[in-house]
N, C-alpha and C positions, 0 to 999 in steps of 0.2 A: 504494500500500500504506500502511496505517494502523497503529500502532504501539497503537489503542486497543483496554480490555482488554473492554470491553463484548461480548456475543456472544449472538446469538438462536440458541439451538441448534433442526437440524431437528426437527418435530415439535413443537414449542410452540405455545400459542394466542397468535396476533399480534393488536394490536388500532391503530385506526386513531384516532388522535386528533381528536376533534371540540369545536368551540366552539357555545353557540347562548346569544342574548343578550336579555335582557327588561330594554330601559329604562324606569323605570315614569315617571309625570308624575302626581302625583297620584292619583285611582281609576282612572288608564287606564295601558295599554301599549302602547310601538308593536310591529307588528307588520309584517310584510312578506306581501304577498300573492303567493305563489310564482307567474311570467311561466310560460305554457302550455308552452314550451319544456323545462322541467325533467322530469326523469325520474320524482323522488320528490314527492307532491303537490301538480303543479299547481295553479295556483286556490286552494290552502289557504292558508291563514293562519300564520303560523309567527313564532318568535323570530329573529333577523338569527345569520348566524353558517355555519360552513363549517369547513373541514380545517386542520390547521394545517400549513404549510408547515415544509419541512427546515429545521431550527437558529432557531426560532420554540419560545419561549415561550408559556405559553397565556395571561396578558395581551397581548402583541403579537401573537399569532394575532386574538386575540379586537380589538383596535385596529385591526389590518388591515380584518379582514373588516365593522367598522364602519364604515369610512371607505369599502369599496370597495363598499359593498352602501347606505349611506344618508346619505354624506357627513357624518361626523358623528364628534367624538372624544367622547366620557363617561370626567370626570374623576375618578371616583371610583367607576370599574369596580370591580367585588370579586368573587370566586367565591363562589358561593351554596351551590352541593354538585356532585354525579358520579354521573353514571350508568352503569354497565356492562353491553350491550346485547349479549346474545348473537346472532350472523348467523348463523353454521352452527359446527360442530363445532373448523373451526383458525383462525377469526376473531370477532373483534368489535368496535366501536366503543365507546371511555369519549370520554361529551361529558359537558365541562365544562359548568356553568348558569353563565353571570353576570352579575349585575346593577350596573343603578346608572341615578341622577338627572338627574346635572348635566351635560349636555351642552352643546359646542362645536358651531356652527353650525348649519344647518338641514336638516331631514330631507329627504333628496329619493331618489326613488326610484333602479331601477338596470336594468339584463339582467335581474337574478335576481330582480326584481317590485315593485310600488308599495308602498309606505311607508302605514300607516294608524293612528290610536292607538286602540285600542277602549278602552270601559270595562269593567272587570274584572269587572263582575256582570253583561256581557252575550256573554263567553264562550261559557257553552252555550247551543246555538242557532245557532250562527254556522260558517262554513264553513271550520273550524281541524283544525290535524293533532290526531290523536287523545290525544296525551300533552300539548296545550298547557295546558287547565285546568289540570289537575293540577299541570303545572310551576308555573303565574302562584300557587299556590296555597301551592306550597312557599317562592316567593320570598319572598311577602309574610310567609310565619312566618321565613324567614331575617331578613327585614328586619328585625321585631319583635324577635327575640331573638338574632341576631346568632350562630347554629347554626346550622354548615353540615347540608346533608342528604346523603346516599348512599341509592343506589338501583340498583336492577341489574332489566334486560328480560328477559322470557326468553318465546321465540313455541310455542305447540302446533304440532300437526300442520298445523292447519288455518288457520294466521294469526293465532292470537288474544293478543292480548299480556296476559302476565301480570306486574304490577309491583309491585317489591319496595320499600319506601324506610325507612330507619332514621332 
């Protein structure tokens, strides 16, 4: 028993906190190419990054899933902005975006798929999850002007994602 006053009452919308991470180097980013094994876009292209674990911050979530997904610490990680992604009616996931330069050791790949740096103008075209442009796009104006962004998912009937971003 817990003496804390925090309290998710029934019927609330619960959301599940996520990380995903764009190291840039230059005009490129790495990206990880999702191992055929995973659920959600195999074979795609994606930012490195994952759930954050109980009593994890979203810097050490996001350091975690660095280190366990491309062997690699980025010392000058920062959040870029947030997204809130509606799933169904009593859930949703808010993933953080965050970026950074300067990294600690060498990318190697993992389980969760090989390690790859594209260049950023050859994005479209390339076999990346559906929101990656977009994000690599936000980053770069985060970088620029050092404003974070927000942005919220929201899917039709029929799968089709509509995205918001301030």
């Amino acid at each position: 028993m817990t003496n804390n006053p925090q309290k998710i009452l029934p019927g609330r919308y619960v959301v599940v906190p996520r990380t995903i991470i764009f190291i840039l180097r230059g005009k490129e980013v790495l990206l990880q190419k999702g191992s055929q094994h995973k659920k959600i876009y195999p074979g795609y292209l994606n930012g490195i990054g994952g759930h954050l674990e109980r009593g994890e911050d979203v810097l050490s979530g996001a350091r975690r899933e660095l280190y366990e997904e491309a062997n690699i610490d980025c010392d000058d990680l920062r959040m870029a902005g947030t997204i809130m992604i509606d799933v169904d009616p009593g859930q949703g996931i808010l993933l953080f975006v965050l970026t950074g330069e300067t990294i600690t050791g060498v990318p190697q790949g993992s389980d969760e798929g090989a390690l790859e740096w594209v260049p950023v103008d050859q994005l479209i075209g390339r076999q990346v999850v559906e929101d990656v442009p977009e994000l690599v796009t936000q980053v770069m104006k985060f970088k620029k002007t050092g404003t974070l962004f927000f942005a919220k998912y929201l899917y039709t009937e029929s799968g089709q994602r509509i995205a918001t971003f301030y």
